[in-house]
C-alpha positions as a Markdown table, in Angstrom:
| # | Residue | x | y | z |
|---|---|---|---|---|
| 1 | Unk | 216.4 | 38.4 | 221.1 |
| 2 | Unk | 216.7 | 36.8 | 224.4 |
| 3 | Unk | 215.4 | 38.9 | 227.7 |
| 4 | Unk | 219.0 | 40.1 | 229.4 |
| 5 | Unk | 216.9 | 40.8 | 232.8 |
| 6 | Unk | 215.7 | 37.4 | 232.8 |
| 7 | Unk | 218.5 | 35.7 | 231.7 |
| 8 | Unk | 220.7 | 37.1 | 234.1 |
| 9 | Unk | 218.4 | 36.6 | 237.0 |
| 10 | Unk | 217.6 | 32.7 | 235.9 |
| 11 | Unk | 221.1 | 31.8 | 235.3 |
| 12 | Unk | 222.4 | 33.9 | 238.2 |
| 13 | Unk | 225.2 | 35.9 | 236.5 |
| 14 | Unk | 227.1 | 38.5 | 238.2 |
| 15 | Unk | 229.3 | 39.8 | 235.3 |
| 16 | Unk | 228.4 | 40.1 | 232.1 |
| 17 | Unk | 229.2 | 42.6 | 229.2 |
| 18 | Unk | 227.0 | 43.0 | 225.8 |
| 19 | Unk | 227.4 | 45.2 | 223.1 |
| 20 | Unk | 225.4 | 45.2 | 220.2 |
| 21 | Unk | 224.7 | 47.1 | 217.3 |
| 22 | Unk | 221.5 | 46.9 | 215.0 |
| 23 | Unk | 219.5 | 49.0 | 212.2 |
| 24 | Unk | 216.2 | 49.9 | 213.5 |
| 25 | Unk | 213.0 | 51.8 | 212.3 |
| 26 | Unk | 211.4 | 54.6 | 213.8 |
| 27 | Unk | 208.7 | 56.9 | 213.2 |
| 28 | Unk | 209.4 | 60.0 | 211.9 |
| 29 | Unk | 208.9 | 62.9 | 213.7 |
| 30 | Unk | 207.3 | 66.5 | 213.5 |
| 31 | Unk | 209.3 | 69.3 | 213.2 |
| 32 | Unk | 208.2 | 72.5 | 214.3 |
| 33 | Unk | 204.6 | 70.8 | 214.5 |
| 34 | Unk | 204.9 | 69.9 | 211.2 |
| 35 | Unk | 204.4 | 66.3 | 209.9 |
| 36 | Unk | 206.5 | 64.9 | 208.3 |
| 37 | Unk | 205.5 | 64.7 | 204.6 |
| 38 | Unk | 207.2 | 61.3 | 204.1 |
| 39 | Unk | 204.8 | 57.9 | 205.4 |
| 40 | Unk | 207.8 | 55.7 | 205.5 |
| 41 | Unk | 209.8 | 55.2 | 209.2 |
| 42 | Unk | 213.7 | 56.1 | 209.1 |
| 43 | Unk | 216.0 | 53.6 | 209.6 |
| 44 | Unk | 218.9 | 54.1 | 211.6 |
| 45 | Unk | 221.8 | 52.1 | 213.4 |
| 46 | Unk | 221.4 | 51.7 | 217.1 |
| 47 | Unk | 224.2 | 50.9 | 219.7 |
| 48 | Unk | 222.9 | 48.8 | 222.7 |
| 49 | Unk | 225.4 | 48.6 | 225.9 |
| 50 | Unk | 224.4 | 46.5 | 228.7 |
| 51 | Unk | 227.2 | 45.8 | 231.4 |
| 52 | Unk | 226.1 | 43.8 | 234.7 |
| 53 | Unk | 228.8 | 43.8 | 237.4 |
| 54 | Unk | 229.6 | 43.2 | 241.2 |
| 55 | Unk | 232.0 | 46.4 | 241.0 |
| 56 | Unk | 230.5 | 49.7 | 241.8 |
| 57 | Unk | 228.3 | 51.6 | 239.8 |
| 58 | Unk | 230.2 | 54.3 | 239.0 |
| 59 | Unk | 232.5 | 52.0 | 237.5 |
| 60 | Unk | 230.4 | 50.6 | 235.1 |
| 61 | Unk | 228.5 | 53.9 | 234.4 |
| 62 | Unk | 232.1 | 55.1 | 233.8 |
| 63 | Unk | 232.9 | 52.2 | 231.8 |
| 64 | Unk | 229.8 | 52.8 | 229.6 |
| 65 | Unk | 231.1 | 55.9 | 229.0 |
| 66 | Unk | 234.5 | 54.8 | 227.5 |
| 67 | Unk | 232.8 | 52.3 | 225.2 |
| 68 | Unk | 230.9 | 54.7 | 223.3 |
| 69 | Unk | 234.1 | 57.2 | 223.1 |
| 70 | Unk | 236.0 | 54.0 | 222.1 |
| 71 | Unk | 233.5 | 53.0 | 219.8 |
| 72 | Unk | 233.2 | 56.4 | 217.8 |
| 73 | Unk | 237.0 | 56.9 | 218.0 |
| 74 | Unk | 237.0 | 53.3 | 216.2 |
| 75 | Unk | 234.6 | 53.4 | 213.7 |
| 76 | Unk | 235.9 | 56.4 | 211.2 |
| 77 | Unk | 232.4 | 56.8 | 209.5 |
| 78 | Unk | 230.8 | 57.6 | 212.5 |
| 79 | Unk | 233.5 | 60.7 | 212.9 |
| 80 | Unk | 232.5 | 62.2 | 209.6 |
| 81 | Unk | 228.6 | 61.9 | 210.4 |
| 82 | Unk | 226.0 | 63.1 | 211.9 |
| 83 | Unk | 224.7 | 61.3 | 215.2 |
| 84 | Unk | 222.0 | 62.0 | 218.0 |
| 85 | Unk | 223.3 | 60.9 | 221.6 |
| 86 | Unk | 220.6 | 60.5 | 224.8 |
| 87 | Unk | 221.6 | 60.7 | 228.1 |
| 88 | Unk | 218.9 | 58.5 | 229.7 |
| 89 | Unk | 220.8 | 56.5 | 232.6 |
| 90 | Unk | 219.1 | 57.7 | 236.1 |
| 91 | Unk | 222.1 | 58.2 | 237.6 |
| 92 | Unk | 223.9 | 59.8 | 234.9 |
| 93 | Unk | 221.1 | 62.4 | 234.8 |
| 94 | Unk | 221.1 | 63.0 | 238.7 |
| 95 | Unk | 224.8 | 63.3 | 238.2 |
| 96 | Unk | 224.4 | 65.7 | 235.6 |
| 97 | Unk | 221.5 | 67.5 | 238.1 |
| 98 | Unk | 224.2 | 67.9 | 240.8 |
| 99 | Unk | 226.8 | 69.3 | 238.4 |
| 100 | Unk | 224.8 | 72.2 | 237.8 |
| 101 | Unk | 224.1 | 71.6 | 241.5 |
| 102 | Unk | 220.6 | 71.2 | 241.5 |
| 103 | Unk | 219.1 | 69.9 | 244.9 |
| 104 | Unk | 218.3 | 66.5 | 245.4 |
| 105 | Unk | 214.9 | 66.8 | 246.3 |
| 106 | Unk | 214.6 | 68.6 | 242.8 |
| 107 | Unk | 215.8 | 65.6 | 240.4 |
| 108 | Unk | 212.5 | 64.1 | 240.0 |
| 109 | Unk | 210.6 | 66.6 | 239.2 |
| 110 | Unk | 213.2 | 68.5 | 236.7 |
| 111 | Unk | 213.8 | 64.7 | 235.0 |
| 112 | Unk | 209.4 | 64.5 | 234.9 |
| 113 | Unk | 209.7 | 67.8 | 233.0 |
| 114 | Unk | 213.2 | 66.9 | 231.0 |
| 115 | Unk | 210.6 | 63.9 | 229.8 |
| 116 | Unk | 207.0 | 65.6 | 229.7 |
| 117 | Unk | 208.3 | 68.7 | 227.8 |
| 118 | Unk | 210.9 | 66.9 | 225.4 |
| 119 | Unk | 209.2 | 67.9 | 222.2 |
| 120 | Unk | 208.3 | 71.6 | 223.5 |
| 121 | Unk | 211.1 | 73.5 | 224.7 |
| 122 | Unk | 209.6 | 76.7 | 225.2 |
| 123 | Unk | 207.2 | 75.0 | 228.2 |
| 124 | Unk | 210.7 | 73.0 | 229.3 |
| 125 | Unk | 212.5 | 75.7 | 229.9 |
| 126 | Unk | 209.8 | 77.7 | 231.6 |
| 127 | Unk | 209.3 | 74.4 | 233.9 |
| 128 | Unk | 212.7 | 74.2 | 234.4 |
| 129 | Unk | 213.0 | 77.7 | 235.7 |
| 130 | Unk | 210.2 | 77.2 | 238.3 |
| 131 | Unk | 211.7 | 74.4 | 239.7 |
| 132 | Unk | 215.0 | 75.3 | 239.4 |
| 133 | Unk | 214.6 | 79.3 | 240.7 |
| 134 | Unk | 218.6 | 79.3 | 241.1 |
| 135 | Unk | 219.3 | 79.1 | 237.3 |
| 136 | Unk | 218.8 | 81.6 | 234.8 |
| 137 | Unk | 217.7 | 80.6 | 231.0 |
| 138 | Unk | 221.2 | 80.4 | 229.7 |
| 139 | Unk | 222.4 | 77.6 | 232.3 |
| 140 | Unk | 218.8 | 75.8 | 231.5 |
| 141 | Unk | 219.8 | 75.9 | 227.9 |
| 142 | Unk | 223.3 | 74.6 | 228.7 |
| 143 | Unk | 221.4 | 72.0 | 231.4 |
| 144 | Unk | 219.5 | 70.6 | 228.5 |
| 145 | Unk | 222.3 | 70.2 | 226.1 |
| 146 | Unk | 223.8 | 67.9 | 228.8 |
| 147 | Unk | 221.0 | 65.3 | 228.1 |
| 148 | Unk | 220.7 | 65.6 | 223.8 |
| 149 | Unk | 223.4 | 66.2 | 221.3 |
| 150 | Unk | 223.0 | 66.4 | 217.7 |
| 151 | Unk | 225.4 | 67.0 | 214.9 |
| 152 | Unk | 229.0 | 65.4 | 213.7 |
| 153 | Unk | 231.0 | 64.0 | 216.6 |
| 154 | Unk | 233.4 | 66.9 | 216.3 |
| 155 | Unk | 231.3 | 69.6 | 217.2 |
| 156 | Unk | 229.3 | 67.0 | 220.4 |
| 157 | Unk | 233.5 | 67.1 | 221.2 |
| 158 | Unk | 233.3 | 70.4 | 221.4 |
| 159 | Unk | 230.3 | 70.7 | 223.1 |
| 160 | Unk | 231.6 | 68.3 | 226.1 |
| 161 | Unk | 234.5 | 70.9 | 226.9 |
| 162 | Unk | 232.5 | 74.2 | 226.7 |
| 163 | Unk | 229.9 | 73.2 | 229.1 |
| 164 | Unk | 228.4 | 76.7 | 231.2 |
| 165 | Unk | 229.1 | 76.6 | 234.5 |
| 166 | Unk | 229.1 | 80.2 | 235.7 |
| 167 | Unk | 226.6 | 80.2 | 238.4 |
């Protein structure tokens, strides 16, 4: 698999578009801080979107966006599953951050925690809630579900349009 970073920078491209899809392995996780009984790694099918452009970001970050909704709408297996979706583009995050209207000089720190806390969500939350003093528990739960979804595409569907905003 050829470095994209250095690739673009050697050849000097300005616009370039890769999508790519590919069965991985991973480690299996705990759950609940149990291990997982089973020594062998899960394999799963991983989308990869990389878009390189002179336009503005929010075009290609908005771009990015459509693919995977264009993708999932395409693919009708992927409707009737079960799939995990990460938010872990910067500026989508910030974005996200400033929806729930988060102050800048806040984003650092709350991503730090969004990252340090990931596999405890009790500390998280609490984290979240000193830094954040304006939001109460429920808009931190709602927060978080910006950044992981889990389940069949119908109910992260679902999920998009009943996001909490009631500050």
């Amino acid at each position: 698999k050829l470095n994209l970073a250095k690739h673009v920078l050697q050849n000097k491209i300005m616009n370039l578009k890769r999508y790519g899809f590919i069965q991985v392995f991973r480690k299996r996780m705990e759950k609940n801080s149990v291990p997982d009984p089973n020594p062998n790694p899960r394999d799963i099918l991983e989308g990869s979107f990389d878009i390189i452009s002179t336009a503005p970001s929010v075009v290609a970050h908005a771009e990015l966006i459509l693919t995977v909704i264009d993708v999932i709408n395409s693919i009708p297996e992927l409707k009737k599953s079960s799939c995990t979706i990460y938010v872990n583009h910067t500026k989508i995050m910030k974005a996200i951050l400033l929806f729930y209207q988060i102050d800048e000089i806040h984003h650092n720190e709350v991503l730090k925690s969004i990252y340090d806390f990931s596999r405890n969500y009790g500390k998280l939350k609490d984290a979240l809630k000193k830094e954040c003093d304006s939001l109460n528990y429920r808009q931190i739960d709602s927060l978080l579900a910006q950044f992981k979804f889990e389940g069949p595409i119908d109910k992260i569907h679902k999920h998009a349009d009943n996001k909490d905003t009631n500050f």
